[in-house]
N, CA, C and O atoms as CSV, one atom per row, in Angstrom:
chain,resi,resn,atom,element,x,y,z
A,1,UNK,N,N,0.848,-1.170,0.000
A,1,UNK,CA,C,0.000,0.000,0.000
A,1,UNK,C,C,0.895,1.236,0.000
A,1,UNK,O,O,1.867,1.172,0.753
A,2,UNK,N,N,0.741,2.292,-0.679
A,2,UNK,CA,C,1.172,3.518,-0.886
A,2,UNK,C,C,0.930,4.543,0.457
A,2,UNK,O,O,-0.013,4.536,1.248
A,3,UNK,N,N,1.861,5.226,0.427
A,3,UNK,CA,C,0.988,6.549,1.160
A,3,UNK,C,C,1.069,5.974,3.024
A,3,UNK,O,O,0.306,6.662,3.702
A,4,UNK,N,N,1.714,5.062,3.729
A,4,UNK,CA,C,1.539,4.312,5.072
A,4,UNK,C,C,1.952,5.963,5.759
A,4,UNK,O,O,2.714,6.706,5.140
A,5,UNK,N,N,1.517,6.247,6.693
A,5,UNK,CA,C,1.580,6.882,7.971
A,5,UNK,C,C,2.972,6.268,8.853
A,5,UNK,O,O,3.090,5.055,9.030
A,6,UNK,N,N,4.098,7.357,9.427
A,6,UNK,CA,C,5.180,7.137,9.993
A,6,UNK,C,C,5.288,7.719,11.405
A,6,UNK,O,O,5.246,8.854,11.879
A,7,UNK,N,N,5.425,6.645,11.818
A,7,UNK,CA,C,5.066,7.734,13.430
A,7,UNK,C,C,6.275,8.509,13.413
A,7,UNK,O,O,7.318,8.409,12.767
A,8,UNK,N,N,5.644,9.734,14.760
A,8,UNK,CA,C,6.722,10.652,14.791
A,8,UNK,C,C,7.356,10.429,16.169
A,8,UNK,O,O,8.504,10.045,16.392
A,9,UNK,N,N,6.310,10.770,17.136
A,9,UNK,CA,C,5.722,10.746,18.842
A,9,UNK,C,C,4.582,10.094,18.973
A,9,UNK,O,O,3.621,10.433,18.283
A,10,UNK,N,N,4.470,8.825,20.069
A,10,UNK,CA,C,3.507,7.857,20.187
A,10,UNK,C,C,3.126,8.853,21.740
A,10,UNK,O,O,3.962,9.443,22.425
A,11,UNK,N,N,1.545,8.784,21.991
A,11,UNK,CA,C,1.403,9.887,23.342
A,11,UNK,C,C,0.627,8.136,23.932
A,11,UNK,O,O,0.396,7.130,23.261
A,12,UNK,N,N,0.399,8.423,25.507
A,12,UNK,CA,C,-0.655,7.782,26.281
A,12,UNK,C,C,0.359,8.149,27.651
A,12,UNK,O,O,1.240,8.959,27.939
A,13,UNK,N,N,-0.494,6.808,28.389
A,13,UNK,CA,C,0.234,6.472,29.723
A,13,UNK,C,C,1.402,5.657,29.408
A,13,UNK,O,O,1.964,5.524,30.495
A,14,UNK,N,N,1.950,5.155,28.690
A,14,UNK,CA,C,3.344,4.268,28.658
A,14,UNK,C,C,4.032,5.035,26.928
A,14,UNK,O,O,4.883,4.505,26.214
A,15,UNK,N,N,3.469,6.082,26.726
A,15,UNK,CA,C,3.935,6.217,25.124
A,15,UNK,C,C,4.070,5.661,24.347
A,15,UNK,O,O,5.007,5.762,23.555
A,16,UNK,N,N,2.728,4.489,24.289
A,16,UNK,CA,C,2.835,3.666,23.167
A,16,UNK,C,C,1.740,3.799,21.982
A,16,UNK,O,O,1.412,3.137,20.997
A,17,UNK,N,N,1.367,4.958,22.577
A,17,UNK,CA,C,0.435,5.215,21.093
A,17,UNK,C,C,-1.072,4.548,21.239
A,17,UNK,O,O,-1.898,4.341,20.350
A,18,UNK,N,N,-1.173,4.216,23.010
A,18,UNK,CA,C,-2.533,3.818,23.426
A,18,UNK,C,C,-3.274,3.032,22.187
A,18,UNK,O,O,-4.288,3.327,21.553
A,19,UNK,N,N,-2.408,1.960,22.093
A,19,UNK,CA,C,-2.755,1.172,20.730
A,19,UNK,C,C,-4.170,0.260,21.333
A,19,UNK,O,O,-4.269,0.385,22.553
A,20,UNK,N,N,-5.263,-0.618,20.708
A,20,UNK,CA,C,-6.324,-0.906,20.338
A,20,UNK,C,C,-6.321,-2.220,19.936
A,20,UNK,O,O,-5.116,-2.451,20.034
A,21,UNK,N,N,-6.733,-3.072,19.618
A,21,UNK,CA,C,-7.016,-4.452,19.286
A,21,UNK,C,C,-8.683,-4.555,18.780
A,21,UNK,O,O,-9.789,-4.437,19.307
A,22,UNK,N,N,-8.067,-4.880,17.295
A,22,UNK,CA,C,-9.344,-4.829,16.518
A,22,UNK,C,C,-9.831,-6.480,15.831
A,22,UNK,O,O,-8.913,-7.170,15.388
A,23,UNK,N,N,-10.790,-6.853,15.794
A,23,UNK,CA,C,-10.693,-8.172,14.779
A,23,UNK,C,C,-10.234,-7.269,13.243
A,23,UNK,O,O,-10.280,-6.139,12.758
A,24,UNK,N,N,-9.885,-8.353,12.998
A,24,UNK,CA,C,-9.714,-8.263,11.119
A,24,UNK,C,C,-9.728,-9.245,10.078
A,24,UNK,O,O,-10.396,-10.235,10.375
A,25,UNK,N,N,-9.200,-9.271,8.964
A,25,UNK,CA,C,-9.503,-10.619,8.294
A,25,UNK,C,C,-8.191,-11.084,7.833
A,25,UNK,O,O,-7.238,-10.559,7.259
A,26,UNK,N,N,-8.468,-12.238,8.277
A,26,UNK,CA,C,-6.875,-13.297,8.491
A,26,UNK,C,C,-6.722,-13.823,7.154
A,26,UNK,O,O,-6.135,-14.875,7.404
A,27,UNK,N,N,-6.822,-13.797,6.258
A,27,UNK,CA,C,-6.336,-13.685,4.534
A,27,UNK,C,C,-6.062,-12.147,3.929
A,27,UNK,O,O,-5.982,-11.700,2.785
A,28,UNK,N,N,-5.953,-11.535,5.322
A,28,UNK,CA,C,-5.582,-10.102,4.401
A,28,UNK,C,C,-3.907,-9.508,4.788
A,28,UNK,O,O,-3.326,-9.440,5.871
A,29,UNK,N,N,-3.521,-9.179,3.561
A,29,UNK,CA,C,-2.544,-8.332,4.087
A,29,UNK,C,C,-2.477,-6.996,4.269
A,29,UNK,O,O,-2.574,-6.174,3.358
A,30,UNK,N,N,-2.284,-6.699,5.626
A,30,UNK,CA,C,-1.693,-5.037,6.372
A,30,UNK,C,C,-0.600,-4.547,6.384
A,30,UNK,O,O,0.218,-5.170,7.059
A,31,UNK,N,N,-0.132,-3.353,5.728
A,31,UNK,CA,C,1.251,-2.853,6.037
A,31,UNK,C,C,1.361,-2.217,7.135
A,31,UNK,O,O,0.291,-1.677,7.416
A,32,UNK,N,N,2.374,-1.984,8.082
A,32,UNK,CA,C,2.434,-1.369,9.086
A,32,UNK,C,C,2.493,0.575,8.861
A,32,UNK,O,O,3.333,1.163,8.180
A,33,UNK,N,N,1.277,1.273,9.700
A,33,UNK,CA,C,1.215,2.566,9.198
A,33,UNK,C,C,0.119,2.346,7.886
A,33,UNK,O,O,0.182,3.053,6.881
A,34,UNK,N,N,-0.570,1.600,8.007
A,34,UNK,CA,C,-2.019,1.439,7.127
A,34,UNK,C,C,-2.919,2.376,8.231
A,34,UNK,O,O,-2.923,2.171,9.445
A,35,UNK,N,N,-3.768,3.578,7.452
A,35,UNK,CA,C,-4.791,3.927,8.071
A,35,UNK,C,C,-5.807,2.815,8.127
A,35,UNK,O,O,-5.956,2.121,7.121
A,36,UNK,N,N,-6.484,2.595,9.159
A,36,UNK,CA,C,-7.437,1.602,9.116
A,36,UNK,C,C,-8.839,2.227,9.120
A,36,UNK,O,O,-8.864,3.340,9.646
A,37,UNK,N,N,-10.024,1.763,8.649
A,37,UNK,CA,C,-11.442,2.247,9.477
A,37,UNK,C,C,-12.090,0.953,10.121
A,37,UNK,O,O,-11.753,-0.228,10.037
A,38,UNK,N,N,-13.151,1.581,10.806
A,38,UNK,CA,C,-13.551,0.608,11.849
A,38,UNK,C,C,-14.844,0.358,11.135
A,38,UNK,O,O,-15.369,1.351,10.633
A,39,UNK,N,N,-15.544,-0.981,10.981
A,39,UNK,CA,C,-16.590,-1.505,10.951
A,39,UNK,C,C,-17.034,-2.310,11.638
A,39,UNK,O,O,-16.359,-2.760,12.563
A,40,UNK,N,N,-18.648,-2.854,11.329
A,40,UNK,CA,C,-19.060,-3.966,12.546
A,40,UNK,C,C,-18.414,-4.965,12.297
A,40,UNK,O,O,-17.647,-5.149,11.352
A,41,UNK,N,N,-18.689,-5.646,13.119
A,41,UNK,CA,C,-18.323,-5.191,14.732
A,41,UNK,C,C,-17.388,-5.496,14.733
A,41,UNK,O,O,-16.962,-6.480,14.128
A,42,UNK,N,N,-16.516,-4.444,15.689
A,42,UNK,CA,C,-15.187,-4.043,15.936
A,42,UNK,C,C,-14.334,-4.718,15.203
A,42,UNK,O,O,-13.409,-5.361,15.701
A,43,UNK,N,N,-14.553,-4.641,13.999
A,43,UNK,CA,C,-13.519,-5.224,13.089
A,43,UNK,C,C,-12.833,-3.632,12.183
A,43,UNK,O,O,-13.459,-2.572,12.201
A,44,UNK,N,N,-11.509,-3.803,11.479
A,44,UNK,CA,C,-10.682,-3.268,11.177
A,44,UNK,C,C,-9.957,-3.473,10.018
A,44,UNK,O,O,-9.244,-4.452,9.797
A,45,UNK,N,N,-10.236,-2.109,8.949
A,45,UNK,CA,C,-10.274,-3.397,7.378
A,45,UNK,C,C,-9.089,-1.252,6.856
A,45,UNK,O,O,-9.122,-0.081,7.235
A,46,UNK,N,N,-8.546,-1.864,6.146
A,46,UNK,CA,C,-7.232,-1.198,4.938
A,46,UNK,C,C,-8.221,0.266,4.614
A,46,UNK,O,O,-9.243,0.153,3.938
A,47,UNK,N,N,-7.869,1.361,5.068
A,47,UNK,CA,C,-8.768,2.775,4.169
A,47,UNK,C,C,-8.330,2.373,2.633
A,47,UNK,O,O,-7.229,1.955,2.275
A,48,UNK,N,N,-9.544,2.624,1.793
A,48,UNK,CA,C,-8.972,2.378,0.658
A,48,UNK,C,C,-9.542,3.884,-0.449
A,48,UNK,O,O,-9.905,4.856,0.214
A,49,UNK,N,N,-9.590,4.000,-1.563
A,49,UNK,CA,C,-9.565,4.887,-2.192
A,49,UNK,C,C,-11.522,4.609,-2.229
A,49,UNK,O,O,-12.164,3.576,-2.034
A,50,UNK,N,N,-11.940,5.886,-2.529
A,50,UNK,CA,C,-12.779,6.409,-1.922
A,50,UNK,C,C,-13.495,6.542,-0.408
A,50,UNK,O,O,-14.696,6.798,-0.328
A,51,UNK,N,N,-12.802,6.381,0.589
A,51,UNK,CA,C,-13.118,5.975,1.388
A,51,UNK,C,C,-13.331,7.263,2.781
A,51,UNK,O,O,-13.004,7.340,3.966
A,52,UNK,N,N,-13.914,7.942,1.990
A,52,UNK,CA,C,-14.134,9.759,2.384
A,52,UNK,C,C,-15.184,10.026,3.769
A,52,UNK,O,O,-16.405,9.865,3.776
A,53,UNK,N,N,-14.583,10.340,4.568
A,53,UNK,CA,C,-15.500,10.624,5.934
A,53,UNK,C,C,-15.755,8.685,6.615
A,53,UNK,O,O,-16.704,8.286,7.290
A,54,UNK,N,N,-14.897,8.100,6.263
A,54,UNK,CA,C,-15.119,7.031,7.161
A,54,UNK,C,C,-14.491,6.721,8.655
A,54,UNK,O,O,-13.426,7.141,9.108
A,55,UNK,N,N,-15.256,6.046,9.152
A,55,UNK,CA,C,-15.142,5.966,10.955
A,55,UNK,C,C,-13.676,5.369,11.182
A,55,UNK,O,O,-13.563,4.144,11.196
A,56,UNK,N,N,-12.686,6.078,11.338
A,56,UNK,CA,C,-11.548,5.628,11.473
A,56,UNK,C,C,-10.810,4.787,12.890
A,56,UNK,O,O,-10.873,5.370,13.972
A,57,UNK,N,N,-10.246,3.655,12.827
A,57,UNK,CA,C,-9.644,3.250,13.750
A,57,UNK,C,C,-8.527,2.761,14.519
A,57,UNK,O,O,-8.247,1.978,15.427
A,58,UNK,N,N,-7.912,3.782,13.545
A,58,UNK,CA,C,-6.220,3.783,13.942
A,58,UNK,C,C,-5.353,3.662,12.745
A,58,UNK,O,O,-5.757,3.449,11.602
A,59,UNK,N,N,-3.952,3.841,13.170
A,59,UNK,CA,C,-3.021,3.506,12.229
A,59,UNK,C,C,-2.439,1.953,12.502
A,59,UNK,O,O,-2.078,1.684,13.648
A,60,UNK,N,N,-2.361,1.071,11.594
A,60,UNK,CA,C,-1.884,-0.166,11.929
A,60,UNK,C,C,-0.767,-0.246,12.712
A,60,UNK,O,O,-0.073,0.771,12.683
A,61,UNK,N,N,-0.455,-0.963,13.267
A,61,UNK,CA,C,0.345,-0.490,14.423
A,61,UNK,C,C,2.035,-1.747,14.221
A,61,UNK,O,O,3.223,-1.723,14.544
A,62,UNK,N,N,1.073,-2.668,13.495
A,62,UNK,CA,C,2.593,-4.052,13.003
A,62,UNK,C,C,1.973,-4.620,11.018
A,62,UNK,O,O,0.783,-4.579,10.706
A,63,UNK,N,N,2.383,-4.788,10.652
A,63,UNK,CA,C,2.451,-5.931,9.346
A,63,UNK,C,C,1.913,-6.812,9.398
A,63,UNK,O,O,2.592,-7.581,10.079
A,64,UNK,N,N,0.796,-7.404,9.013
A,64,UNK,CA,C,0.438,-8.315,8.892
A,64,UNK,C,C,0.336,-9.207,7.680
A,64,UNK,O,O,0.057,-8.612,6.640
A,65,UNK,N,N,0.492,-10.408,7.606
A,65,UNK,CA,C,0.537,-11.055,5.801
A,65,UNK,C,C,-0.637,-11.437,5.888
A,65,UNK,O,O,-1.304,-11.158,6.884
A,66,UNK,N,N,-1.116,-12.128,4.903
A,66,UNK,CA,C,-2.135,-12.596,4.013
A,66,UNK,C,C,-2.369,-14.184,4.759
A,66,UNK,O,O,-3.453,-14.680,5.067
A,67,UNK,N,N,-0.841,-14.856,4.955
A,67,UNK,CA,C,-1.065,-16.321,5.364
A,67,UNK,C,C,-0.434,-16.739,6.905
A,67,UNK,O,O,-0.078,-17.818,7.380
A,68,UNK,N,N,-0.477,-15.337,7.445
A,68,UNK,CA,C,-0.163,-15.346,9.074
A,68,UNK,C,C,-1.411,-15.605,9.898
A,68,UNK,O,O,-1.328,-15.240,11.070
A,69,UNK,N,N,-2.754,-16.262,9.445
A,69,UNK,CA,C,-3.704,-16.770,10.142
A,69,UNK,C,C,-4.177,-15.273,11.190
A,69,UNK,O,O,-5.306,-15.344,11.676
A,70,UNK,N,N,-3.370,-14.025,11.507
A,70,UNK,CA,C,-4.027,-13.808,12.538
A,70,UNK,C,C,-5.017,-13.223,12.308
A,70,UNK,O,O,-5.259,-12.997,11.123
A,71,UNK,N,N,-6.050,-12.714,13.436
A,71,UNK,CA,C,-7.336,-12.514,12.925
A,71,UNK,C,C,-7.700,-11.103,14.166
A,71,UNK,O,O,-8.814,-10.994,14.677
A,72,UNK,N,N,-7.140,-10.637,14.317
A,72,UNK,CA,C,-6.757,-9.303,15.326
A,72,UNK,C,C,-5.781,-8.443,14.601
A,72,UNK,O,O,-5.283,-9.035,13.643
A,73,UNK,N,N,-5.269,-6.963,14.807
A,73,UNK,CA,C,-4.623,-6.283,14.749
A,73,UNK,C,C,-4.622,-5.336,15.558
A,73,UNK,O,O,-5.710,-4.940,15.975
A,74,UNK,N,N,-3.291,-4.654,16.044
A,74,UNK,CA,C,-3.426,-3.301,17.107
A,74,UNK,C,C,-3.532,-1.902,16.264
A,74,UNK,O,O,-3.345,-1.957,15.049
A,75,UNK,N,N,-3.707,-1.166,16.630
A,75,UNK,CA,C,-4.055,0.316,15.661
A,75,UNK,C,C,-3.480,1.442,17.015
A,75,UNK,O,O,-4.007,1.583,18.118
A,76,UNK,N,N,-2.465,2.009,16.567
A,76,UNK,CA,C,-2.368,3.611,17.396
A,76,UNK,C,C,-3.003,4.160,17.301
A,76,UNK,O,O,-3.531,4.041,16.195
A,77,UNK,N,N,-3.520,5.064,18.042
A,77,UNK,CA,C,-4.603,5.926,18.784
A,77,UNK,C,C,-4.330,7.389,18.826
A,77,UNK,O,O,-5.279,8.146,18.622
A,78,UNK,N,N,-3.461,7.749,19.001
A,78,UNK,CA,C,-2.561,8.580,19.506
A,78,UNK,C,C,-1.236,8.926,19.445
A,78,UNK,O,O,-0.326,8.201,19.847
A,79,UNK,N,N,-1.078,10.177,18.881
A,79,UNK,CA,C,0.401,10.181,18.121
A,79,UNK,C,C,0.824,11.335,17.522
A,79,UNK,O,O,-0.059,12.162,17.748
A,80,UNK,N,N,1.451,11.695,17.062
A,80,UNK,CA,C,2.112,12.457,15.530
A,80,UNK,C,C,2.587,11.513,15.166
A,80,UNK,O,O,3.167,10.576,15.714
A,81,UNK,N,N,2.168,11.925,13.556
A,81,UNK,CA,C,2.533,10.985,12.375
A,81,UNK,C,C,2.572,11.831,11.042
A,81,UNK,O,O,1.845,12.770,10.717
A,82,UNK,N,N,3.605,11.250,10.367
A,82,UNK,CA,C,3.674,11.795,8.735
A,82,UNK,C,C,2.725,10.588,8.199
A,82,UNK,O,O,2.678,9.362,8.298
A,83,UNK,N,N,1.741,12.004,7.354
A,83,UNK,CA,C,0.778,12.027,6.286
A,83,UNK,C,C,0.540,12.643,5.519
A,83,UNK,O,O,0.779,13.846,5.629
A,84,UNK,N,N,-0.131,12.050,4.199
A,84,UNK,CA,C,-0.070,12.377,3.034
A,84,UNK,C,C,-1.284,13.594,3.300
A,84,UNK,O,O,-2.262,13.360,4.009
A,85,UNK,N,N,-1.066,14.898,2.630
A,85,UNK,CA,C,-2.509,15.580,2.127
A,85,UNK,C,C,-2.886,15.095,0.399
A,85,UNK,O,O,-2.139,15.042,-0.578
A,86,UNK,N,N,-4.410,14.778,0.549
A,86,UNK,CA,C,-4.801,14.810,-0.903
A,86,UNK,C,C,-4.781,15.958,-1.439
A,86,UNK,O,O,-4.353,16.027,-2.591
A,87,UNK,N,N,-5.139,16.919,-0.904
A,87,UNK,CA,C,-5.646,18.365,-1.138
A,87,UNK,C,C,-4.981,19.348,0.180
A,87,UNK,O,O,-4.882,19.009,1.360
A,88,UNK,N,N,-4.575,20.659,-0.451
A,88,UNK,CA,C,-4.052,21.846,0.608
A,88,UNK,C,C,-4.842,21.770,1.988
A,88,UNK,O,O,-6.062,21.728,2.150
A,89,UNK,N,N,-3.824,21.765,2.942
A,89,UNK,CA,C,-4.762,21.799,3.859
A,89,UNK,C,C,-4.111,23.148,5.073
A,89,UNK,O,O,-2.918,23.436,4.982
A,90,UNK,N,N,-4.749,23.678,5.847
A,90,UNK,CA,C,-4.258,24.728,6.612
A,90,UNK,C,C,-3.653,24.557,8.002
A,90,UNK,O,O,-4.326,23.986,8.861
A,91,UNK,N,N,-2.689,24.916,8.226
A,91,UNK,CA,C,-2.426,24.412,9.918
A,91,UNK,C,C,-3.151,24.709,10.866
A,91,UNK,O,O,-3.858,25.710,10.979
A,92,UNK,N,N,-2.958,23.562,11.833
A,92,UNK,CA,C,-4.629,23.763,12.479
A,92,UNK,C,C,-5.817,23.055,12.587
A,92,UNK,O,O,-6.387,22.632,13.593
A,93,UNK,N,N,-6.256,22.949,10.848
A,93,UNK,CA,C,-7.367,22.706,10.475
A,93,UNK,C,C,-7.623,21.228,10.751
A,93,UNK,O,O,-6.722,20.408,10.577
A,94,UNK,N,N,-8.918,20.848,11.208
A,94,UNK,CA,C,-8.985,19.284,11.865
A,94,UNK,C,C,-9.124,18.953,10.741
A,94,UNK,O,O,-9.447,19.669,9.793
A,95,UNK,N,N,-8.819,17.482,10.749
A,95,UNK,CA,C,-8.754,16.642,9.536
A,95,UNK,C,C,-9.298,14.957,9.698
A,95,UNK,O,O,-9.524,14.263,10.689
A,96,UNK,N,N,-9.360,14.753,8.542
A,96,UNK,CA,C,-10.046,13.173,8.286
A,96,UNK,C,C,-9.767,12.754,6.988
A,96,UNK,O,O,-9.166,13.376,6.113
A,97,UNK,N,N,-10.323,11.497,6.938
A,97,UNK,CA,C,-9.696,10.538,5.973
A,97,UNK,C,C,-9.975,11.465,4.925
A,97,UNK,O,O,-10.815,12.352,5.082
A,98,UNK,N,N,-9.193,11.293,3.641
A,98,UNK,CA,C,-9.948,11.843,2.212
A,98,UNK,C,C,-9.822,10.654,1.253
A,98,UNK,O,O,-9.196,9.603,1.382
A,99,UNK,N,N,-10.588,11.110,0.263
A,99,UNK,CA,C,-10.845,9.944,-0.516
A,99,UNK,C,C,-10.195,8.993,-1.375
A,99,UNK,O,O,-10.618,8.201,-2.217
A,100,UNK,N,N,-8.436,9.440,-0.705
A,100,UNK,CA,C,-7.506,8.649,-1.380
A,100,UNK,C,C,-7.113,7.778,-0.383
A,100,UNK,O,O,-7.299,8.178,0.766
A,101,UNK,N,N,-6.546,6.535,-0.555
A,101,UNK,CA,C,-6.255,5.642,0.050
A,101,UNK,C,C,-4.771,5.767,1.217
A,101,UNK,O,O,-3.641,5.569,0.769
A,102,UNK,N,N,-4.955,6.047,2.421
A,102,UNK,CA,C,-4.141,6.531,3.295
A,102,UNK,C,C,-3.660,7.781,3.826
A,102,UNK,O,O,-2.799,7.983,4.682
A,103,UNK,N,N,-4.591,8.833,2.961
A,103,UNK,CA,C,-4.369,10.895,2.812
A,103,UNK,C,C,-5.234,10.942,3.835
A,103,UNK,O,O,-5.901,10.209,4.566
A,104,UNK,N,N,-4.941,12.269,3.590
A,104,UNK,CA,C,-5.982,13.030,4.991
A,104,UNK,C,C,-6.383,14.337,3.850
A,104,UNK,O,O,-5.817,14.725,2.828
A,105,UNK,N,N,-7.462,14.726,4.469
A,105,UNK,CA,C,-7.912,16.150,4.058
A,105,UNK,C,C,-8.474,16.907,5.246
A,105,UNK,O,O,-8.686,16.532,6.399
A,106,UNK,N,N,-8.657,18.074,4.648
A,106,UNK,CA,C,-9.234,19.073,5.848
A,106,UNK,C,C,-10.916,18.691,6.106
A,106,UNK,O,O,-11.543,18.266,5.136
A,107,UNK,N,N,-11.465,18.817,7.140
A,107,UNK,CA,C,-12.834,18.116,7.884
A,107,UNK,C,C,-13.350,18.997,7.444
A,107,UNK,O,O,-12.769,20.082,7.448
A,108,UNK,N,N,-14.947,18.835,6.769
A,108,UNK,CA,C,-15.567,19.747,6.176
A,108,UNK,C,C,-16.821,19.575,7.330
A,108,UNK,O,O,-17.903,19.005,7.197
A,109,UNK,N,N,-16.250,20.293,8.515
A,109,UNK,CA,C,-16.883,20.376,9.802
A,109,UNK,C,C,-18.717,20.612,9.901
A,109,UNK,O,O,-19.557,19.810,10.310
A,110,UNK,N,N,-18.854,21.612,9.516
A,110,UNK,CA,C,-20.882,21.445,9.008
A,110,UNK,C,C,-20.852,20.448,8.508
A,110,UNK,O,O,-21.350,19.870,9.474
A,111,UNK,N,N,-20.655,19.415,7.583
A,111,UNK,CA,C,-20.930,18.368,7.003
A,111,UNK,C,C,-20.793,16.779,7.124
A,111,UNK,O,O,-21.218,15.776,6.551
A,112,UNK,N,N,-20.010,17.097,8.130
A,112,UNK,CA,C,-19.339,16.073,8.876
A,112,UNK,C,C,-20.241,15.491,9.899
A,112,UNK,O,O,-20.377,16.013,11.005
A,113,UNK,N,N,-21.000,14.161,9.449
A,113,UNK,CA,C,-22.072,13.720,10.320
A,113,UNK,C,C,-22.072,12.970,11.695
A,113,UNK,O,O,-22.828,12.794,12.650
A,114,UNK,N,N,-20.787,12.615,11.269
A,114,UNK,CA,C,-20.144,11.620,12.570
A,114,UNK,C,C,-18.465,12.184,13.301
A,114,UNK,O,O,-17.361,12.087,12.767
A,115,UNK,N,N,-18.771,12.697,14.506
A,115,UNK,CA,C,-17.516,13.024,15.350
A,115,UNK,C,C,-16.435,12.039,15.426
A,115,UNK,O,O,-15.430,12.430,16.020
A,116,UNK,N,N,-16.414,10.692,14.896
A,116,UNK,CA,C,-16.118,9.787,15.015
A,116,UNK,C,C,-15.057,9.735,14.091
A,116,UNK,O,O,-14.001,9.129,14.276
A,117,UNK,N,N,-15.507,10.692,12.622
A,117,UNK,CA,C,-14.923,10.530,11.348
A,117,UNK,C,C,-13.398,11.822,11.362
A,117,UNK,O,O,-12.607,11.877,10.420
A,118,UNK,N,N,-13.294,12.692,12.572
A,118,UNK,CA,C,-12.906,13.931,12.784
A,118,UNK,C,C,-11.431,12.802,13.661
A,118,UNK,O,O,-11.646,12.163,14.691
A,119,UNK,N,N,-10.262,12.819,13.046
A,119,UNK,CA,C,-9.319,12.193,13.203
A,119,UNK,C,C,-7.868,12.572,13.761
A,119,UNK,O,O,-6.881,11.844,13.870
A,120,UNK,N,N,-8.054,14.164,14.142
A,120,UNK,CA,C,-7.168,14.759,14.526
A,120,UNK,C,C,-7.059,16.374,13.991
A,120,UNK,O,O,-8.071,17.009,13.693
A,121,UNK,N,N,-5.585,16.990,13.907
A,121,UNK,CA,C,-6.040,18.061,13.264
A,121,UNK,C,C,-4.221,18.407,12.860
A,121,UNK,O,O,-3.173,18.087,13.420
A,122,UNK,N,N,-4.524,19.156,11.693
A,122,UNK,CA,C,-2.876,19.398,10.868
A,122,UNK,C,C,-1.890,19.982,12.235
A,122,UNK,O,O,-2.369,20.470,13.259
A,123,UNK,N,N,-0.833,19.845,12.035
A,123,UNK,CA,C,0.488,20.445,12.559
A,123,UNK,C,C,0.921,21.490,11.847
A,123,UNK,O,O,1.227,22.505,12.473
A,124,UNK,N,N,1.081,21.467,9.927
A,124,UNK,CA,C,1.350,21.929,9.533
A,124,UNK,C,C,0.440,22.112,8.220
A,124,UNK,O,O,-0.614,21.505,8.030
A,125,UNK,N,N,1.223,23.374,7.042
A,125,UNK,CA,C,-0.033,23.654,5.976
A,125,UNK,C,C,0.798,22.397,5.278
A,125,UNK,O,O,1.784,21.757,5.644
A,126,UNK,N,N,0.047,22.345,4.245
A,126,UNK,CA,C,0.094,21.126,3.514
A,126,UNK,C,C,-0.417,22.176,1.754
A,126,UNK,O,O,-1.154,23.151,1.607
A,127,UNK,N,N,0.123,21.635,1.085
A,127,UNK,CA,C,-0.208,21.487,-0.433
A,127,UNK,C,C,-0.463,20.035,-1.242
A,127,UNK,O,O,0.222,19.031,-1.049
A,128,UNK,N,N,-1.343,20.106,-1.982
A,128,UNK,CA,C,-1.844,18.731,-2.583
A,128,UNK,C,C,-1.063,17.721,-2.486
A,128,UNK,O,O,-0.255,17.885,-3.400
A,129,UNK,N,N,-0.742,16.546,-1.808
A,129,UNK,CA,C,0.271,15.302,-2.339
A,129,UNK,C,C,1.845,16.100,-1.546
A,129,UNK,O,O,2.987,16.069,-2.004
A,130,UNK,N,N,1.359,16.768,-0.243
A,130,UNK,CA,C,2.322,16.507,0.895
A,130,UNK,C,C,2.404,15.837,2.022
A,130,UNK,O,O,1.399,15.299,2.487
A,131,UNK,N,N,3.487,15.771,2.574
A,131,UNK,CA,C,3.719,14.697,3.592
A,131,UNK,C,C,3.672,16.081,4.690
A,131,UNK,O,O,4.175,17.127,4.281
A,132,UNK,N,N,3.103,16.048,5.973
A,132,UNK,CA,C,2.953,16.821,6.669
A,132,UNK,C,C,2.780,15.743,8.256
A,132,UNK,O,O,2.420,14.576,8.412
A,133,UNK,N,N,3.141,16.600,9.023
A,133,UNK,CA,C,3.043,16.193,10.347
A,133,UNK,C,C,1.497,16.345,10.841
A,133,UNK,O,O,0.916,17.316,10.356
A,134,UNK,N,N,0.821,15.609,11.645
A,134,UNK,CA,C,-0.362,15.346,11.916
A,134,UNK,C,C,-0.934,14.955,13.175
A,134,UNK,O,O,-0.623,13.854,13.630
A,135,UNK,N,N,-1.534,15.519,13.650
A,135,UNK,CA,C,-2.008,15.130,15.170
A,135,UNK,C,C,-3.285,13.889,15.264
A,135,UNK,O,O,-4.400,14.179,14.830
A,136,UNK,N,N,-3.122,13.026,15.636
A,136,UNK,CA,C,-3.712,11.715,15.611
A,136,UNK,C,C,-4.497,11.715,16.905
A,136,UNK,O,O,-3.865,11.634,17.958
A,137,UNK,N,N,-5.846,11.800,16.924
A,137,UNK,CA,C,-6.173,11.699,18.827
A,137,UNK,C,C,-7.860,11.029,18.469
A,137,UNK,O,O,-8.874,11.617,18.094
A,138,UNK,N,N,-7.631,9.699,18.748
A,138,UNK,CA,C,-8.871,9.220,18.447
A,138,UNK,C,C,-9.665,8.805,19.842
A,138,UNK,O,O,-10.807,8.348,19.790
């Protein structure tokens, strides 16, 4: 997968990025620094391209293969991380998935139906197809 998320600073009580344990699907492969979103139930599947305002649930947190049987994954929570912008975005400005596979865009806050989908907020400005620092606080 293109575009993986790099941590910078992991935050919690032990600084580990108050990582999560999600089901997932054990024929799939995860790269480590895959944005993930969350579906039912508490399962945890690859952001993929169009995948705009979805309920996000971390950044993958290890690698997973295709024929490693496992059927769980952990997701960071909490962090700075380098991420991609699809589109300019302003420092500051809260942000969420955009409709490219692993980007972020700026939260189009009135429109935004679910608080859930609101994923943090920029560090820095960003221009289309930059790597920018990112505040992660789910």
């Amino acid at each position: 997968m293109a575009n993986e998320w790099v941590k910078v600073e992991l935050y919690g009580q032990n600084n580990d990025g108050c990582p999560r344990r999600y089901n997932c699907a054990s024929g799939t492969a995860i790269t480590k620094g895959t944005l993930m979103v969350l579906t039912d139930p508490r399962t945890a599947a690859a952001h993929a391209v169009g995948g705009y305002n979805n309920i996000i649930a971390g950044v993958a947190a290890a690698g997973k293969s295709a024929t490693d049987h496992a059927d769980t994954i952990a997701c960071w929570t909490d962090g700075i991380f380098e991420a991609v912008a699809s589109l300019a975005i302003t420092i500051g400005n809260p942000i969420m998935a955009s409709g490219t596979a692993n980007c972020v865009t700026t939260a189009d806050v009135p429109t935004v139906c679910s608080g859930a989908a609101l994923i943090g907020y920029a560090l820095e400005a960003a221009s289309a197809v930059e790597t920018i620092n990112v505040r992660l606080r789910l």
